[in-house]
DOFI-698786 format. One line per field, with one value per residue: residue in one letter; chain; x, y, z of N, C-alpha, C in turn. Coordinates in nm, 2 decimals. Last residue first. Example, Ala and Ser with C-alpha at 12.3 -4.5 7.8 and 13.67 -1.06 7.14 Angstrom:
resn: (S,A)
chain: (A,A)
n.c1: (1.28,1.32)
n.c2: (-0.22,-0.57)
n.c3: (0.71,0.78)
ca.c1: (1.37,1.23)
ca.c2: (-0.11,-0.45)
ca.c3: (0.71,0.78)
c.c1: (1.29,1.32)
c.c2: (0.00,-0.33)
c.c3: (0.79,0.78)
# end
This chain:
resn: (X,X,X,X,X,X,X,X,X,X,X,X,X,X,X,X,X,X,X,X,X,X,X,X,X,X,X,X,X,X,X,X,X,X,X,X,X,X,X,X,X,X,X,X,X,X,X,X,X,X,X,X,X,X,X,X,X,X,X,X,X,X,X,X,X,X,X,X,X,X,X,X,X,X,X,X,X,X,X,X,X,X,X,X,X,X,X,X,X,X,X,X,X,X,X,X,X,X,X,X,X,X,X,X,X,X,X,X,X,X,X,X,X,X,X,X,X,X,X,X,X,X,X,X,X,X,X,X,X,X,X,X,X,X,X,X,X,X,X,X,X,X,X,X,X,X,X,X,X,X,X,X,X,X,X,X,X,X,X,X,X,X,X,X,X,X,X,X,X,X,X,X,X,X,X,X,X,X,X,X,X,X,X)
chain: (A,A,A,A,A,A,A,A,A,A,A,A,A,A,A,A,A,A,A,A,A,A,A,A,A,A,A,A,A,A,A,A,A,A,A,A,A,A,A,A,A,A,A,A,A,A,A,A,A,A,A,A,A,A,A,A,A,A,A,A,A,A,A,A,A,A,A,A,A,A,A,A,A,A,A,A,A,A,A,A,A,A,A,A,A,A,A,A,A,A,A,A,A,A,A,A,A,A,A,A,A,A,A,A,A,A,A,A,A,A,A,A,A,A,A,A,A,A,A,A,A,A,A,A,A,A,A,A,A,A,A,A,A,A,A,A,A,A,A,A,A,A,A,A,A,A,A,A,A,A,A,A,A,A,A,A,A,A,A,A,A,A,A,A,A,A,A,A,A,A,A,A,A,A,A,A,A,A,A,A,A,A,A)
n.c1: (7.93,7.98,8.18,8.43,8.32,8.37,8.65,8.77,8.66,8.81,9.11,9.27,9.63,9.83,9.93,10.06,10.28,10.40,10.49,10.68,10.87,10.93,10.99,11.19,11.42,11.44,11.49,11.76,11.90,11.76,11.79,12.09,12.12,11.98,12.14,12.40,12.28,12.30,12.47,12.67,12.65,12.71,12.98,13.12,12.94,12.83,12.62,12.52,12.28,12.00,11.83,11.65,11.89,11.92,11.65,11.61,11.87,11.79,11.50,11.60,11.75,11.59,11.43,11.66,11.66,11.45,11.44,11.65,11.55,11.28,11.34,11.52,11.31,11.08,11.23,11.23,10.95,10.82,10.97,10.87,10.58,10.53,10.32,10.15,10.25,10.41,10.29,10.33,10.56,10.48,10.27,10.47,10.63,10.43,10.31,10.53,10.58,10.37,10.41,10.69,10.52,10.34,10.53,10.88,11.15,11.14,10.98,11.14,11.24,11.49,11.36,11.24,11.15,10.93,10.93,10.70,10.48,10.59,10.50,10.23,10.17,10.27,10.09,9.84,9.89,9.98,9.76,9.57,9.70,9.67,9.34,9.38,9.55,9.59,9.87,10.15,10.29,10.27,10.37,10.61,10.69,10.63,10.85,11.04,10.97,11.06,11.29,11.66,11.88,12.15,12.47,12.74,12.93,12.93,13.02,12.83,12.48,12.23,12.01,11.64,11.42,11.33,11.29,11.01,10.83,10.81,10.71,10.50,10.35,10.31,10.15,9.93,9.88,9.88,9.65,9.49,9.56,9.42,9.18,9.08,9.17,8.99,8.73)
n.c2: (11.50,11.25,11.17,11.22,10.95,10.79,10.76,10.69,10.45,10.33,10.33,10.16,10.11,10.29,10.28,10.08,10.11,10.29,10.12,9.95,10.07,10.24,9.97,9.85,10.05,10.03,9.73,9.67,9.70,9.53,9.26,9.31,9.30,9.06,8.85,8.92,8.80,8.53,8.44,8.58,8.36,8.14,8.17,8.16,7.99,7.86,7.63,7.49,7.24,7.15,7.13,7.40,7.57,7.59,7.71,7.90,8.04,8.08,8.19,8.43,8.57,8.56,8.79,8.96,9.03,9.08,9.38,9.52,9.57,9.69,9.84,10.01,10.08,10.18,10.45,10.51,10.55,10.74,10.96,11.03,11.10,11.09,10.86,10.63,10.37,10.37,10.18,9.95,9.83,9.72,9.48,9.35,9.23,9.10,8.93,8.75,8.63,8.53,8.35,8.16,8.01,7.83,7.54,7.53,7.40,7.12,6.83,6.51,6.29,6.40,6.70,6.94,7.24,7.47,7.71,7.68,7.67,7.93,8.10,8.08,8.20,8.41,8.53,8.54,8.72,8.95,8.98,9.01,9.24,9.44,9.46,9.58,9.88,9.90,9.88,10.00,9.86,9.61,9.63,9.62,9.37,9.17,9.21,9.19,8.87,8.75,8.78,8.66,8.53,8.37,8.27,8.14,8.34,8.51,8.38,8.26,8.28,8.04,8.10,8.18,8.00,8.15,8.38,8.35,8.21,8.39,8.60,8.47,8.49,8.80,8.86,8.73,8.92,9.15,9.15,9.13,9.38,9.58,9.48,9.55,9.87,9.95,9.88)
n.c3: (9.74,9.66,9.56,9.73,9.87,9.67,9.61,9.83,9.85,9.63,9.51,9.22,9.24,9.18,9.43,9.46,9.27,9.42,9.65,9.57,9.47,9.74,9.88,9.75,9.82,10.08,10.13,10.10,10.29,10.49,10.37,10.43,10.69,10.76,10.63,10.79,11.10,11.02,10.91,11.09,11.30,11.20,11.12,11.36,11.63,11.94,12.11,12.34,12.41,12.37,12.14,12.24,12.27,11.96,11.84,11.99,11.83,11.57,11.61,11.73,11.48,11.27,11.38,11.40,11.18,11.06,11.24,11.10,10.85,10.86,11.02,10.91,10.68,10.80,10.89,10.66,10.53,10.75,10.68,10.46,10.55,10.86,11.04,11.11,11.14,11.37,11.47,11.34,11.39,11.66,11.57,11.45,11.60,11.74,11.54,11.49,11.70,11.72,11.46,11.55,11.76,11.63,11.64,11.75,11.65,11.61,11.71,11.69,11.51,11.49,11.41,11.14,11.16,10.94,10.82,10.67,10.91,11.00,10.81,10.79,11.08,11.01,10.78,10.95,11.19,11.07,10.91,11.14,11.22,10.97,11.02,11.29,11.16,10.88,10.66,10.63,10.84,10.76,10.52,10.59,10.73,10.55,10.41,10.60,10.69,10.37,10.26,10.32,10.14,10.33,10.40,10.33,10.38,10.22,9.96,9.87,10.00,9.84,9.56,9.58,9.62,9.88,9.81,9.65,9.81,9.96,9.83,9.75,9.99,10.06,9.82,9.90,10.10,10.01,9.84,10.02,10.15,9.99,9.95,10.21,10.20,9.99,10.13)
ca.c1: (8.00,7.87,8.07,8.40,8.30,8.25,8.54,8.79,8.61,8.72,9.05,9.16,9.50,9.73,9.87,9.94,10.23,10.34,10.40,10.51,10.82,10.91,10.89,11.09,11.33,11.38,11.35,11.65,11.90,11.76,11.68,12.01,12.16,11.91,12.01,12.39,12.33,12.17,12.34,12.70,12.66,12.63,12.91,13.13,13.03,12.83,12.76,12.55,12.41,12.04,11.97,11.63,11.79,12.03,11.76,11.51,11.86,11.87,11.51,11.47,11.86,11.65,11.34,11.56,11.82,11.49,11.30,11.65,11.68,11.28,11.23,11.50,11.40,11.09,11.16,11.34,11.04,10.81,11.02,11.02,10.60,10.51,10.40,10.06,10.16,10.45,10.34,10.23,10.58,10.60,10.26,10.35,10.66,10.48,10.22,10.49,10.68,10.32,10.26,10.62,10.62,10.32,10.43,10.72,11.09,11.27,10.99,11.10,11.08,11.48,11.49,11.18,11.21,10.91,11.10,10.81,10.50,10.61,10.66,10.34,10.11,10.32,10.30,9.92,9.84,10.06,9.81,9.54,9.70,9.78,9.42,9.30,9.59,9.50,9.77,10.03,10.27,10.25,10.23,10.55,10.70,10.53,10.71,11.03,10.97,10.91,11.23,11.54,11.81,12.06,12.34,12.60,12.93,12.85,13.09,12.91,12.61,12.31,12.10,11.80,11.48,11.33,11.39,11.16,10.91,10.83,10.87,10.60,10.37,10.39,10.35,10.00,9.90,10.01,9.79,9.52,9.55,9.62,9.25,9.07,9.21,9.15,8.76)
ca.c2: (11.66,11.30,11.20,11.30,11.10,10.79,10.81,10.84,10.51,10.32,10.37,10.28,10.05,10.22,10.44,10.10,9.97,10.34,10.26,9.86,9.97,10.26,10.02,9.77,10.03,10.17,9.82,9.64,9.72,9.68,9.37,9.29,9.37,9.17,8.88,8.96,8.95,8.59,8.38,8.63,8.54,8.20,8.13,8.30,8.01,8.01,7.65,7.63,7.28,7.15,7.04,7.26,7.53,7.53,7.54,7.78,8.06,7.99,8.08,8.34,8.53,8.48,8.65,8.95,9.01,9.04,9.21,9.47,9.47,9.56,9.74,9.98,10.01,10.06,10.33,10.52,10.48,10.58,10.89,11.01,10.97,11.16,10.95,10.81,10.46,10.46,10.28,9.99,9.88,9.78,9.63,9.39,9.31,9.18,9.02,8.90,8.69,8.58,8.40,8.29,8.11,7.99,7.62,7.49,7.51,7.23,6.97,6.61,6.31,6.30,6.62,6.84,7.18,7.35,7.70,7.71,7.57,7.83,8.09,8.01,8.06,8.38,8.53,8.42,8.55,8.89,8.98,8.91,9.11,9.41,9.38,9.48,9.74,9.91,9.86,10.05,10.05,9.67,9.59,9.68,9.53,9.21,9.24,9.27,9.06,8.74,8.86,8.67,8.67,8.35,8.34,8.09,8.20,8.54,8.51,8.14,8.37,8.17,8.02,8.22,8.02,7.98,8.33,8.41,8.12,8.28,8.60,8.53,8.35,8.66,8.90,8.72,8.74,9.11,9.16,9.00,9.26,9.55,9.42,9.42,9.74,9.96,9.80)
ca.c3: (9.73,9.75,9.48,9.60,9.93,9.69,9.51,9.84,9.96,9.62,9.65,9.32,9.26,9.09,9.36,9.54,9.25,9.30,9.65,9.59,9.38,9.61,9.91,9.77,9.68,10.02,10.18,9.99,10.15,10.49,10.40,10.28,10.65,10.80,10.53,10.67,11.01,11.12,10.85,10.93,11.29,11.25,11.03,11.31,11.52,11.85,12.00,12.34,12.39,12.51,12.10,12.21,12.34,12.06,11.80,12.00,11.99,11.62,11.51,11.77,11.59,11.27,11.35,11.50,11.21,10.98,11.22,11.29,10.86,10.83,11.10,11.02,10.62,10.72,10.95,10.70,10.41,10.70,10.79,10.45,10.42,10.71,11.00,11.04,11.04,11.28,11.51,11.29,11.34,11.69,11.66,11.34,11.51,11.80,11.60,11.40,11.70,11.82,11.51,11.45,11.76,11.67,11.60,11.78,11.64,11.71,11.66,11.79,11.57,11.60,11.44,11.33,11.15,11.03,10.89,10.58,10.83,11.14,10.88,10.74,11.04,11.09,10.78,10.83,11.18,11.13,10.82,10.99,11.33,11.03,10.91,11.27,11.29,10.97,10.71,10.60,10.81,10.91,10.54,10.46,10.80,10.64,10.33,10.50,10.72,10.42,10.25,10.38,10.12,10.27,10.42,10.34,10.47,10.32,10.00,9.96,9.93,9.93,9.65,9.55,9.48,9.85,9.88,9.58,9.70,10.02,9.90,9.63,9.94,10.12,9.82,9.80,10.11,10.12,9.77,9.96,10.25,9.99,9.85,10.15,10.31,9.96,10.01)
c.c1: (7.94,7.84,7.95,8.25,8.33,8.22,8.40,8.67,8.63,8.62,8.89,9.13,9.37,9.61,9.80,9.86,10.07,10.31,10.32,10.41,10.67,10.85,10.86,10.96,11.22,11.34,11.30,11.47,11.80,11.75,11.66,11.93,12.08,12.00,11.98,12.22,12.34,12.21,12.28,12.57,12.64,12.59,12.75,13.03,12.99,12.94,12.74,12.68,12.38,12.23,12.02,11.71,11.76,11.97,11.85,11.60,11.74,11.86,11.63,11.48,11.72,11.75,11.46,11.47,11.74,11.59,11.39,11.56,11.64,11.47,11.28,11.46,11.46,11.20,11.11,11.34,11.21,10.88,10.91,11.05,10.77,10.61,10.41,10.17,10.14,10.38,10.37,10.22,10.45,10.59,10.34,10.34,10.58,10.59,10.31,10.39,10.62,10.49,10.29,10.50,10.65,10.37,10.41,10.62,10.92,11.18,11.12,11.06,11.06,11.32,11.49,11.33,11.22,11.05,11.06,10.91,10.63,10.58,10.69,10.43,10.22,10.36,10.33,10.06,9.91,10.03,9.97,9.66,9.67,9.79,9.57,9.34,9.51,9.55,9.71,9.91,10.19,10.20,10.20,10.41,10.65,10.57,10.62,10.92,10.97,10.90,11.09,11.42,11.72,11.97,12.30,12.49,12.80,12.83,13.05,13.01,12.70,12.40,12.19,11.88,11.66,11.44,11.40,11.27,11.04,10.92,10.90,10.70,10.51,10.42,10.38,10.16,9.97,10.02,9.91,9.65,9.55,9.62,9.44,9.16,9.23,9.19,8.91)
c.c2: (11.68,11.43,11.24,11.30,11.21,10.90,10.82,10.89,10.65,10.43,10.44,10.25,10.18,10.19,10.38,10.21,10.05,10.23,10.29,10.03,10.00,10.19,10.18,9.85,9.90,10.08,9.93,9.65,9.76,9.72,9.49,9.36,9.42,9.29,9.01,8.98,8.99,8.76,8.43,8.50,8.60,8.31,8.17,8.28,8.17,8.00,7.75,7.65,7.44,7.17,7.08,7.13,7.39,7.51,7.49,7.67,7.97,7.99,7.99,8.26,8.40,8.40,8.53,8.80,8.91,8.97,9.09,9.36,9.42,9.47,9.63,9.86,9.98,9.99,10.18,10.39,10.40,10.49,10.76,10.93,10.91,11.03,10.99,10.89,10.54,10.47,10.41,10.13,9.99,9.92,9.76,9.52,9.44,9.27,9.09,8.99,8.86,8.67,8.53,8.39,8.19,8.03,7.72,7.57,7.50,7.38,7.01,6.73,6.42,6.25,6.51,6.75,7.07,7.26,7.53,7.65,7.56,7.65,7.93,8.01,7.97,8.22,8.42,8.41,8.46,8.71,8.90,8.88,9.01,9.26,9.34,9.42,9.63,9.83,9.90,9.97,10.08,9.82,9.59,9.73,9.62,9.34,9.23,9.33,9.13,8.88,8.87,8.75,8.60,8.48,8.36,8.14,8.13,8.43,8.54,8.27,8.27,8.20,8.08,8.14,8.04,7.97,8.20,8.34,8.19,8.16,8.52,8.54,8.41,8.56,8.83,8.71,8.66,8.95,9.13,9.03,9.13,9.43,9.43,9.41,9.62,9.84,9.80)
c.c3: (9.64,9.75,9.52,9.51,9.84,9.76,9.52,9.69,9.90,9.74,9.63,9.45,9.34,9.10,9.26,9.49,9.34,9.28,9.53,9.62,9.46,9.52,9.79,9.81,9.69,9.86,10.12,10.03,10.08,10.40,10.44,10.33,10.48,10.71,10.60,10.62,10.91,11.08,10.92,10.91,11.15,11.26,11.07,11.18,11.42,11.77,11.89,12.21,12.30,12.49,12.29,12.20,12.32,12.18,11.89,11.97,12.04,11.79,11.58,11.73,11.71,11.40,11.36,11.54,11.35,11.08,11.18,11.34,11.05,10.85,10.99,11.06,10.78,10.68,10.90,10.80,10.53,10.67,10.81,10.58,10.44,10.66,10.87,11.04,10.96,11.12,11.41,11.39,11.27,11.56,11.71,11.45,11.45,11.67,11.66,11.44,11.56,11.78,11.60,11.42,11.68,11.75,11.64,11.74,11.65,11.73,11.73,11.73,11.67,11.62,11.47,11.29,11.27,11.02,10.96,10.67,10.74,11.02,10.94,10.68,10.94,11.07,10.91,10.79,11.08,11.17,10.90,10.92,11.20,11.10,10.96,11.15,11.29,11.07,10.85,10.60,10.76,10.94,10.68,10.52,10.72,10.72,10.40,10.45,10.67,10.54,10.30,10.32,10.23,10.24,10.27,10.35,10.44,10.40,10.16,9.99,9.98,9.92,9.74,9.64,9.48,9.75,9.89,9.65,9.61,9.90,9.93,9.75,9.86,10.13,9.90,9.75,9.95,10.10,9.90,9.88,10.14,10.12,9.88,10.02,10.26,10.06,9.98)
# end
């Protein structure tokens, strides 16, 4: 039952990031970058879910990643459907490694996964676009819209994951009150 509900609270938090970063406008200090936070809140939710929710949880971030970033040009897609899919299931399994560690080297690992995801999704993002466009053009603008958000997300992992811990302490764990009442 805890599974099912931090599984809707993920889908949840992954729309809300979708429309927080949507919201904020980008740094013009940062050439333009932008906060990223959908990784972030799926490398969350990589850790502490079950691997079977996990893949659920990598399907729909994925699913709508691949609707959110849909970018078409000329009538052509640039970025072709479940690529994002298959880029958070491999996320997702990288980070769901580290599970069953102790709590400090979660929090550390989290913040890791989520700037190096973060830096990771975006550098896939551009590297499909120039592909696609069949030309090779690296500006320093680039660099700094594919590094900075990962950097943020780093940032902003330890307390994200503070916030959503005692946010989860909240919610009962229905399984642990039923083997206390068996006893």
């Amino acid at each position: 039952m805890k599974t099912l509900i931090d599984l809707i609270a993920l889908f949840a938090g992954v729309f809300l990031a979708f429309v927080v970063q949507h919201a904020l406008p980008p740094m013009d200090d940062l050439q333009g970058a932008r906060v990223v936070l959908v990784p972030l809140v799926f490398c969350y939710a990589a850790i502490v879910l079950p691997f079977p929710a996990m893949l659920a949880a990598a399907f729909y971030t994925g699913f709508f990643s691949d609707l959110f970033y849909l970018h078409i040009v000329g009538g052509a897609v640039e970025i072709p459907m479940g690529i994002s899919i298959i880029y958070y299931v491999i996320l997702g399994c990288l980070a769901s490694r580290f599970r069953s560690g102790p709590e400090t080297a979660k929090m550390w690992m989290f913040s890791v996964l989520s700037g190096a995801g973060t830096c990771t999704f975006l550098l896939l993002q551009f590297l499909m676009i120039t592909w696609h466009r069949g030309g090779w053009e690296w500006a320093g603008a680039a660099a700094w819209r594919i590094l900075a958000p990962g950097l943020m997300a780093a940032l902003i992992a330890p307390l994200f994951h503070l916030v959503v811990s005692h946010i989860d302490n909240l919610i009962p764990d229905f399984s642990r009150m039923r083997r206390a009442s068996r006893r």
